[in-house]
Structures are given as C-alpha cells and as structure tokens.
PDB file of N, CA, C and O in Angstrom:
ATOM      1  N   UNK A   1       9.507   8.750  20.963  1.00  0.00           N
ATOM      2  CA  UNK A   1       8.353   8.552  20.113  1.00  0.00           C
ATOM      3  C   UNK A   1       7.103   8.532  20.993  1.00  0.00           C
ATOM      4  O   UNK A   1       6.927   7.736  21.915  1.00  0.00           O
ATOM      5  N   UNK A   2       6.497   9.216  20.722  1.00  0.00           N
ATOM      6  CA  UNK A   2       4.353   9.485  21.534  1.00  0.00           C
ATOM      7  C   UNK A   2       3.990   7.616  21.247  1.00  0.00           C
ATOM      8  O   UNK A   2       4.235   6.762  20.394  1.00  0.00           O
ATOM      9  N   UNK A   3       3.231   7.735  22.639  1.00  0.00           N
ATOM     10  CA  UNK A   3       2.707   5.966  22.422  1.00  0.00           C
ATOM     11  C   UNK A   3       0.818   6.677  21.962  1.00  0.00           C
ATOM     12  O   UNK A   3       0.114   7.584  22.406  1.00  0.00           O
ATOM     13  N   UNK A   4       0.694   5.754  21.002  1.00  0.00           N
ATOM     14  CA  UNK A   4      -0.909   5.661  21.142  1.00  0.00           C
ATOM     15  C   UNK A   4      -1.198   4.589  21.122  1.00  0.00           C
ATOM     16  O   UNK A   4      -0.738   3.684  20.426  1.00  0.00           O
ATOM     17  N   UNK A   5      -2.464   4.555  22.334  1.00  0.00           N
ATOM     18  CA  UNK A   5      -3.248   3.288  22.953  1.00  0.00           C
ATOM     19  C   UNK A   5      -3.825   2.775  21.614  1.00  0.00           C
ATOM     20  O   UNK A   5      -3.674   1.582  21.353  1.00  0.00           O
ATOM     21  N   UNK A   6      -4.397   3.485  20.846  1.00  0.00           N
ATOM     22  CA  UNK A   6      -5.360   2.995  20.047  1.00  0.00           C
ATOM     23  C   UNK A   6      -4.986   2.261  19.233  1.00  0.00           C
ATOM     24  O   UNK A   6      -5.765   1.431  18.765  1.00  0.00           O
ATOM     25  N   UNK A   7      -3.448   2.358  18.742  1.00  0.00           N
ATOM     26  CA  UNK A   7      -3.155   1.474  17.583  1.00  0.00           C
ATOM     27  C   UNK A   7      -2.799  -0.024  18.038  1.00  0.00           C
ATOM     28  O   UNK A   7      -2.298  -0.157  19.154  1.00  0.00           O
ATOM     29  N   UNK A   8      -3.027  -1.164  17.242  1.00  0.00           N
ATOM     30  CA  UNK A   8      -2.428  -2.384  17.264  1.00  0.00           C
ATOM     31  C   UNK A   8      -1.060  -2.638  17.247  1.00  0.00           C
ATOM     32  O   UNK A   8      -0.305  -1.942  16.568  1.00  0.00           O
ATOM     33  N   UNK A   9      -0.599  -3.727  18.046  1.00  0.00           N
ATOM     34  CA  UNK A   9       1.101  -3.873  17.786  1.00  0.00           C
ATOM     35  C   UNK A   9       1.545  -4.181  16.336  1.00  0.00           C
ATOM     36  O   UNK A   9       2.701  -4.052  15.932  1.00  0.00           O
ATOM     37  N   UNK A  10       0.295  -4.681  15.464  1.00  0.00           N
ATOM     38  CA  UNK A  10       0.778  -4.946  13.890  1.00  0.00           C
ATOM     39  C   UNK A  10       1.286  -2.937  13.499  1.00  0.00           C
ATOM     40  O   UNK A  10       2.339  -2.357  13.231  1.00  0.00           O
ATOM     41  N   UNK A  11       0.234  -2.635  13.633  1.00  0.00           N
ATOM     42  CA  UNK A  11       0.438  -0.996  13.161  1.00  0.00           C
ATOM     43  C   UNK A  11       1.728  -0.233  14.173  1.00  0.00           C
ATOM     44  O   UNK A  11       2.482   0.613  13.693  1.00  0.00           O
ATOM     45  N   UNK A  12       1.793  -0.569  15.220  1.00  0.00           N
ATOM     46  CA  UNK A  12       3.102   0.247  16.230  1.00  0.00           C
ATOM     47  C   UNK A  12       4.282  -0.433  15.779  1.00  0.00           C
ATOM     48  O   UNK A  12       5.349  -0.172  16.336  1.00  0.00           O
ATOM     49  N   UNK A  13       4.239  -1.235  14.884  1.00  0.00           N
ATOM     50  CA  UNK A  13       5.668  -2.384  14.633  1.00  0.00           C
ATOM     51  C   UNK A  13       5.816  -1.391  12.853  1.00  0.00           C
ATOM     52  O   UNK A  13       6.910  -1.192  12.326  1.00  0.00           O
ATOM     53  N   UNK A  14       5.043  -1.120  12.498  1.00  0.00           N
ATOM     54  CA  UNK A  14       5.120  -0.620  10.969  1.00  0.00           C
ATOM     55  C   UNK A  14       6.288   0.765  10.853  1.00  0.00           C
ATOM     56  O   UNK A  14       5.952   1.784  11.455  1.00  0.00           O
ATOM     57  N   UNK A  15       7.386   0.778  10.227  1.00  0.00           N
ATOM     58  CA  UNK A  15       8.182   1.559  10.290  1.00  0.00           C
ATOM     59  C   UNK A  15       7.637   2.983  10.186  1.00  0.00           C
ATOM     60  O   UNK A  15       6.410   3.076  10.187  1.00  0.00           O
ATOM     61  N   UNK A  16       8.311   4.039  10.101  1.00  0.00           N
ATOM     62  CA  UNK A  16       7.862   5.615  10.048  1.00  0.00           C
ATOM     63  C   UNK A  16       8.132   5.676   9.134  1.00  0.00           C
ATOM     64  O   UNK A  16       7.516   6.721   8.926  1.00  0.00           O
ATOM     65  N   UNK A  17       8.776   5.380   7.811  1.00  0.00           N
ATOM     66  CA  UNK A  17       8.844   5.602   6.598  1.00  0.00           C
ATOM     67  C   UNK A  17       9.244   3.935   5.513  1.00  0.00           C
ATOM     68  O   UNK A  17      10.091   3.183   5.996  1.00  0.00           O
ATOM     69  N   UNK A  18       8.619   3.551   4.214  1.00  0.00           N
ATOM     70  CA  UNK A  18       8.883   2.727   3.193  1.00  0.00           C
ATOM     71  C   UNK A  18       9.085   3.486   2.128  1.00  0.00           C
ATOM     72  O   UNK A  18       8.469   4.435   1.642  1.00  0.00           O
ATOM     73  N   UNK A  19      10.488   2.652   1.715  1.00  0.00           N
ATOM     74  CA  UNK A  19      10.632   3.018   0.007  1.00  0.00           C
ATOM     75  C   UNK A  19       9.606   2.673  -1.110  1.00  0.00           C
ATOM     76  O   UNK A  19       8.859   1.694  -1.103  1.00  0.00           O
ATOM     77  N   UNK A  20       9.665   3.370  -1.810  1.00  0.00           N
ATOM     78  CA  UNK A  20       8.388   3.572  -2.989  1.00  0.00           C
ATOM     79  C   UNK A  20       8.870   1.869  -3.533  1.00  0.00           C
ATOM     80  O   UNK A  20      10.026   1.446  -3.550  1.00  0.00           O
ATOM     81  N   UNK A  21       8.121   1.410  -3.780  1.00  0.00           N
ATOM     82  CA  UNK A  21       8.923   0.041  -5.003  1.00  0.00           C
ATOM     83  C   UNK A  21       8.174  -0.045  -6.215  1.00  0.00           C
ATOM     84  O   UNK A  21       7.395  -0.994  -6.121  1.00  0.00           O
ATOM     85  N   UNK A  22       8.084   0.484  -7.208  1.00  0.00           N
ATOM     86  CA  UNK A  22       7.637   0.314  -8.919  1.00  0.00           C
ATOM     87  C   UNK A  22       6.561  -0.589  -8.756  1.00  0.00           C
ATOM     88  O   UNK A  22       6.588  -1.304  -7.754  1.00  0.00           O
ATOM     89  N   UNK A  23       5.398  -0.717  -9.737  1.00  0.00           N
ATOM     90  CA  UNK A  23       5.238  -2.285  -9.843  1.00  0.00           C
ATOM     91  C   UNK A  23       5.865  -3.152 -10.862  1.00  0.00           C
ATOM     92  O   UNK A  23       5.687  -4.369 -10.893  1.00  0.00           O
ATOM     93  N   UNK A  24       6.468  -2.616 -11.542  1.00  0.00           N
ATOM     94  CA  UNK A  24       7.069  -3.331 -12.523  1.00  0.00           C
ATOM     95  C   UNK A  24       8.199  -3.746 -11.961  1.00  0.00           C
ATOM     96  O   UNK A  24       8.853  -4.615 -12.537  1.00  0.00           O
ATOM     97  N   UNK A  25       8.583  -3.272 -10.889  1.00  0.00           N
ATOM     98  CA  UNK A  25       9.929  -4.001 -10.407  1.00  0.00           C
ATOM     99  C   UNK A  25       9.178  -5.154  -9.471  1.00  0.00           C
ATOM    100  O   UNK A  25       9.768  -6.234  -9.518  1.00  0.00           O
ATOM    101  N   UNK A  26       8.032  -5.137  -8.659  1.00  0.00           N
ATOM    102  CA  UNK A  26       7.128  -5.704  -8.003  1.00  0.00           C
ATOM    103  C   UNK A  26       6.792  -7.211  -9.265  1.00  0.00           C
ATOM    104  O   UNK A  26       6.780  -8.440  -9.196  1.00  0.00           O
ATOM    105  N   UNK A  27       6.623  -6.415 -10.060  1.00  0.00           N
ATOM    106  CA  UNK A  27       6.345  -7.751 -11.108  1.00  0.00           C
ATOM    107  C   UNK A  27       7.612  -8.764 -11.406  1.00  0.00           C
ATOM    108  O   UNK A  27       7.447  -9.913 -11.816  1.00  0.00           O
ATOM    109  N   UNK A  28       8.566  -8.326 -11.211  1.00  0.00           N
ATOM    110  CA  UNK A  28       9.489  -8.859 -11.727  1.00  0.00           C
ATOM    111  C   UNK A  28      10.656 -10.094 -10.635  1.00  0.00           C
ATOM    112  O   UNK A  28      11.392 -11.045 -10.898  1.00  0.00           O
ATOM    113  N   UNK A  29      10.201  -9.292  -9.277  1.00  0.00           N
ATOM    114  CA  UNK A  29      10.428  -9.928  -8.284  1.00  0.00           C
ATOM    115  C   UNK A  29       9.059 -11.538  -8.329  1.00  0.00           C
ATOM    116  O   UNK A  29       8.988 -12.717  -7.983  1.00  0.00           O
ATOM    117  N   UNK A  30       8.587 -10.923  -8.715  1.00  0.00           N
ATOM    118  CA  UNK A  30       7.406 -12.116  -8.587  1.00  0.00           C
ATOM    119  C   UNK A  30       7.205 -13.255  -9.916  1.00  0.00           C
ATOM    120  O   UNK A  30       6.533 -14.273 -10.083  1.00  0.00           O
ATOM    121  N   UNK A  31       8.030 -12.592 -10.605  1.00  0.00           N
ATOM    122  CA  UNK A  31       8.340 -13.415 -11.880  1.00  0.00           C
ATOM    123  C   UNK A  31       7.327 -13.593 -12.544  1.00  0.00           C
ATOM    124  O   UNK A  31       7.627 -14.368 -13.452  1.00  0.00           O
ATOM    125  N   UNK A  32       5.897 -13.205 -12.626  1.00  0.00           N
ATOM    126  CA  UNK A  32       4.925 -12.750 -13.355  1.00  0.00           C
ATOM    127  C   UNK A  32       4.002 -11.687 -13.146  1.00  0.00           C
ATOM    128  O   UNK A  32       3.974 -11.216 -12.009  1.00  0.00           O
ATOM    129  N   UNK A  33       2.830 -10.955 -14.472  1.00  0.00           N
ATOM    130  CA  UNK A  33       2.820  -9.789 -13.825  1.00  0.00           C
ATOM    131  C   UNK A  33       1.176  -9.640 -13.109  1.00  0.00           C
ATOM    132  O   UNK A  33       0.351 -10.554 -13.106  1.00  0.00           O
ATOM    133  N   UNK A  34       1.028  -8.672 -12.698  1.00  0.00           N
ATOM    134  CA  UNK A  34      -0.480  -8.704 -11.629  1.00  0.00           C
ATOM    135  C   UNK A  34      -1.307  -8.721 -12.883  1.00  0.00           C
ATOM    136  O   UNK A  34      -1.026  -8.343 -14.020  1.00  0.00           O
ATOM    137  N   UNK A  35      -2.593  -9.351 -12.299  1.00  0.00           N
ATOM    138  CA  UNK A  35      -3.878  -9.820 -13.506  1.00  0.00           C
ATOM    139  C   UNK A  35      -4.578  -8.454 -13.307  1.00  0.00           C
ATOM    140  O   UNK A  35      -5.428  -8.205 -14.162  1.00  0.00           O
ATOM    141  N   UNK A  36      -4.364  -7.407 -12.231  1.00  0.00           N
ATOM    142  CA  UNK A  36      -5.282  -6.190 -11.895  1.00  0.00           C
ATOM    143  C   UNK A  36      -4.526  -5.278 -11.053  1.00  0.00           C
ATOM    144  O   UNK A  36      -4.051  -5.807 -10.048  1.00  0.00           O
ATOM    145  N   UNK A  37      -4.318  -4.150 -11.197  1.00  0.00           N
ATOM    146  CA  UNK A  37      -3.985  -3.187 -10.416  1.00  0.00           C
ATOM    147  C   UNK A  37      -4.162  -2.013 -10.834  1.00  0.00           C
ATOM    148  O   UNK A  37      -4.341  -1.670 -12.002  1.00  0.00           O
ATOM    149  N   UNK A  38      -4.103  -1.117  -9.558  1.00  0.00           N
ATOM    150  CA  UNK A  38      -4.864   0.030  -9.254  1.00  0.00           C
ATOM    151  C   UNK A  38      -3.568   1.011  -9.231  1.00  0.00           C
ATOM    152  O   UNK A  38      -2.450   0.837  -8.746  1.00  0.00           O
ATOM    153  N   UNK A  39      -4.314   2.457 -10.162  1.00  0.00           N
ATOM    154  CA  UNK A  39      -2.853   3.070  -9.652  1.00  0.00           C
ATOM    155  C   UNK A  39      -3.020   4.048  -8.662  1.00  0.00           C
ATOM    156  O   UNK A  39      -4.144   4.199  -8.184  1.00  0.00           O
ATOM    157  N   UNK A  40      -2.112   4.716  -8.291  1.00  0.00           N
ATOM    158  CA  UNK A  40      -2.503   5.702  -7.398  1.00  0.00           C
ATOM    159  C   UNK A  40      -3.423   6.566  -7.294  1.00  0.00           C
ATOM    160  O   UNK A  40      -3.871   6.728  -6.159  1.00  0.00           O
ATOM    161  N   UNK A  41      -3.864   7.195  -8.150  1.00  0.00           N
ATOM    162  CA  UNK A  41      -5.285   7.920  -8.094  1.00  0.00           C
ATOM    163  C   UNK A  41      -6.289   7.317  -8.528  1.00  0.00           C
ATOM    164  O   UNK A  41      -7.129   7.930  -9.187  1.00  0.00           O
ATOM    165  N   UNK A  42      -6.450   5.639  -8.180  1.00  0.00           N
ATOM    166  CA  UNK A  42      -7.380   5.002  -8.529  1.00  0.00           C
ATOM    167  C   UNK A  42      -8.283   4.474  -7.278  1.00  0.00           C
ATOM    168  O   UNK A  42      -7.817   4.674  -6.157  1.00  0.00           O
ATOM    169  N   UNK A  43      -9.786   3.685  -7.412  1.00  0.00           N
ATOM    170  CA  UNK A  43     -10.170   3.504  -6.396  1.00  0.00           C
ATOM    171  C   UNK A  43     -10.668   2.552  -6.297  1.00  0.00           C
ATOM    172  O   UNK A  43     -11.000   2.076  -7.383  1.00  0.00           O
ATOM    173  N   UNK A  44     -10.993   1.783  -5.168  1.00  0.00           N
ATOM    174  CA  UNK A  44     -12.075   0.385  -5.698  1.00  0.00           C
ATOM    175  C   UNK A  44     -13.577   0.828  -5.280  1.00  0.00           C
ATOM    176  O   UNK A  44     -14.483   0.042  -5.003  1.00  0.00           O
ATOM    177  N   UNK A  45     -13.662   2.246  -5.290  1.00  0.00           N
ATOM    178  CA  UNK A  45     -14.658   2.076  -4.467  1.00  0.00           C
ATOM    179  C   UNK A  45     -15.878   3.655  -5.852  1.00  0.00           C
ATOM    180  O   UNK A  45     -16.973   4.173  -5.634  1.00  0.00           O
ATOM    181  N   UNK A  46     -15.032   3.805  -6.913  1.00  0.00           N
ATOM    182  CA  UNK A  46     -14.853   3.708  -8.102  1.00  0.00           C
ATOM    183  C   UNK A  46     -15.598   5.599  -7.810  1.00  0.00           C
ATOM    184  O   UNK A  46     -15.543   6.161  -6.716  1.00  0.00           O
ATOM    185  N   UNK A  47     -16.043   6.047  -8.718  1.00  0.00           N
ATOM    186  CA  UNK A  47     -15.964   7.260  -8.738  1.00  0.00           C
ATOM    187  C   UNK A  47     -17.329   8.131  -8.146  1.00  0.00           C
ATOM    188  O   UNK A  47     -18.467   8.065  -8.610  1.00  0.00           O
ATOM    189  N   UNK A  48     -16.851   9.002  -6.928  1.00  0.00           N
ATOM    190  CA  UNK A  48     -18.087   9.771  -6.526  1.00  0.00           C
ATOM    191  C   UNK A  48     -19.306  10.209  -7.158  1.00  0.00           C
ATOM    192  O   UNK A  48     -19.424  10.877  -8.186  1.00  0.00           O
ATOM    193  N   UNK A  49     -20.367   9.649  -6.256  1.00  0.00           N
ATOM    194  CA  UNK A  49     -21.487  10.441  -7.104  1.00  0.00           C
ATOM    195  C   UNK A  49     -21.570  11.513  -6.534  1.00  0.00           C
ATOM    196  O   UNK A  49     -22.665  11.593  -5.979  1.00  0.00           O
ATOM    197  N   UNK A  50     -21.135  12.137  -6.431  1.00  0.00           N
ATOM    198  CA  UNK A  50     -21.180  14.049  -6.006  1.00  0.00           C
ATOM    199  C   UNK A  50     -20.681  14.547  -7.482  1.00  0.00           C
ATOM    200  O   UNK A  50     -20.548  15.748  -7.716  1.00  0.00           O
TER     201      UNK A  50
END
C-alpha cells in the first residue's frame, strides 16, 4: 500500500472499503428514528447559484 504524508492516522486507519448500511436499518439499530437527514444527492450547503 503507497504511504501518504499528508493524511492523519485517524484517515490512514479508515478501511479501503465500508458496507453501504440503509438508514432505516441505521434507525432501527438506534431504536429511534433521525429528526433530519440528508440523502445522497442532498446538500447542506443547499443549491448552487450558478
């Protein structure tokens, strides 16, 4: 595996691949459900003015 200097040991410790997990399965592990969430083609930073 290539080392890069630049990254942090939090980020060099982060696996090369995660399984997708639902949020509804996310909700359910948590035993109630999120008050807000974003879906994938969503943004917080909300829609370009271009």
């Amino acid at each position: 595996m290539p080392t890069y200097p630049f990254l942090t040991d939090l980020v060099r410790a982060l696996p090369a691949t995660v399984p997708f997990v639902g949020p509804e399965a996310l909700q359910r592990m948590r035993g109630r459900p999120f008050r807000a969430r974003l879906g994938a083609n969503e943004s917080v930073f909300g829609p370009s003015p271009k």
